[in-house]
C-alpha positions in Angstrom: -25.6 21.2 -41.9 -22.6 20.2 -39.6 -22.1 21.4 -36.7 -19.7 23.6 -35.5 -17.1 22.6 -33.1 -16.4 24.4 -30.2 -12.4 26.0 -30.4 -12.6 26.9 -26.8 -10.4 25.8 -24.2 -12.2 23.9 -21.7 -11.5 25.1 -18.4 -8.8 24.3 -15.8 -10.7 23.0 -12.6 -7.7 23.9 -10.6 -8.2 27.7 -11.6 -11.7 27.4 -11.2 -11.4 26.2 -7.6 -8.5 29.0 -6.7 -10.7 31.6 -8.3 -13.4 30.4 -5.5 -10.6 30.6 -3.0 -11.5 26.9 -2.2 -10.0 25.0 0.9 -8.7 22.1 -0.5 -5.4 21.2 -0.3 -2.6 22.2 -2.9 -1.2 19.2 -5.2 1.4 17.8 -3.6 5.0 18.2 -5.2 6.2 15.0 -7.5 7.9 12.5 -5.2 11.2 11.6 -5.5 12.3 9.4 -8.1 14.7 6.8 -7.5 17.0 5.3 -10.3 17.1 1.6 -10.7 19.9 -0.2 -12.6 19.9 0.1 -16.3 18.4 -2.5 -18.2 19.9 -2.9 -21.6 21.7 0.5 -21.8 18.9 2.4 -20.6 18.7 4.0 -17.1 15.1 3.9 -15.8 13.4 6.7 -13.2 11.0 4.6 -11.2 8.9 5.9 -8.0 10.7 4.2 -5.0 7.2 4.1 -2.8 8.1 0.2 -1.2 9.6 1.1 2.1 12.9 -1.5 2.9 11.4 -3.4 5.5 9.0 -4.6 2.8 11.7 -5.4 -0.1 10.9 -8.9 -1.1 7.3 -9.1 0.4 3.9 -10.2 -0.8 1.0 -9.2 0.1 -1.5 -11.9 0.9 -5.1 -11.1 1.5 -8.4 -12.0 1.6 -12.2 -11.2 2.2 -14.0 -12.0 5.7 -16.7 -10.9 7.4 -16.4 -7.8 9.3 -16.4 -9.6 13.1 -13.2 -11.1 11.6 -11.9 -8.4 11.6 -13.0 -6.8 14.9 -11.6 -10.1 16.5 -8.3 -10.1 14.9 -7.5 -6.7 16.2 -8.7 -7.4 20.0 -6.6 -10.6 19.7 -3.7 -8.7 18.9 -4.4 -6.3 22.0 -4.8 -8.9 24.2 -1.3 -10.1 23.0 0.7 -7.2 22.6 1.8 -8.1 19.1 0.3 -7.1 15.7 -2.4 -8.4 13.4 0.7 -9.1 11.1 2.2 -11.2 13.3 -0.7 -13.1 14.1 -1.3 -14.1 10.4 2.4 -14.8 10.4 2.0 -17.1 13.1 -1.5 -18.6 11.8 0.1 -19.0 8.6 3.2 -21.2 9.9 0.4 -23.4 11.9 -1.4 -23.9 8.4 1.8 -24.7 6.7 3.1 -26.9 9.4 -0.8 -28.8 9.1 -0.1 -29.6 5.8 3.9 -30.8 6.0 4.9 -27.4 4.1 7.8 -25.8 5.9 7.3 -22.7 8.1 8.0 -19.4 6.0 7.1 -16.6 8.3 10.0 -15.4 10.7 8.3 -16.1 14.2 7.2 -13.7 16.3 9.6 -10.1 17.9 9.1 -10.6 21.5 10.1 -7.7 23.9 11.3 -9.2 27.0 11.7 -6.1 29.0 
């Protein structure tokens, strides 16, 4: 004999959670959409979440061990500059190792 299938809704966690009068926070409103230029006749709503500074950038990463890490950090302490910078910098020394020209703007120095 077949079984019978369930017509029930199944139900809404959301409701289930306000119904508890749980203390987690409320879904955040949808963010802004920003409009790119249309691509063949059609306009296109896209999330605009890359903020300008970072308009053109790659990310470039890797995997270490942990002390790496820790190190990179102190290093930027002790040199009043960021762990950015310092892999900007480490990457123009590579690149200038190898003949490749040096792609990394240098280094924001405050001179006050």
């Amino acid at each position: 004999m077949p079984r019978e299938k369930n017509m029930s809704k199944r139900p809404n966690l959301a409701d289930i959670t306000a119904a508890a009068g749980s203390t987690r926070r409320q879904p955040m409103a949808a963010a802004p959409t920003a409009t790119l230029p249309a691509q063949e006749g059609e306009g296109r709503n896209v999330l605009s979440a890359r903020p300008k500074a970072r308009s053109g950038a790659k990310q470039v990463a890797g995997h270490f061990p942990e002390e790496v890490s820790w190190q990179l950090r102190q290093l930027a302490l002790e040199q009043r500059s960021s762990v950015q910078e310092l892999l900007g910098e480490a990457l123009n020394d590579l690149f200038q190792k190898y003949g490749k020209p040096e792609l990394v703007p240098p280094r924001r120095r405050d001179l006050s």
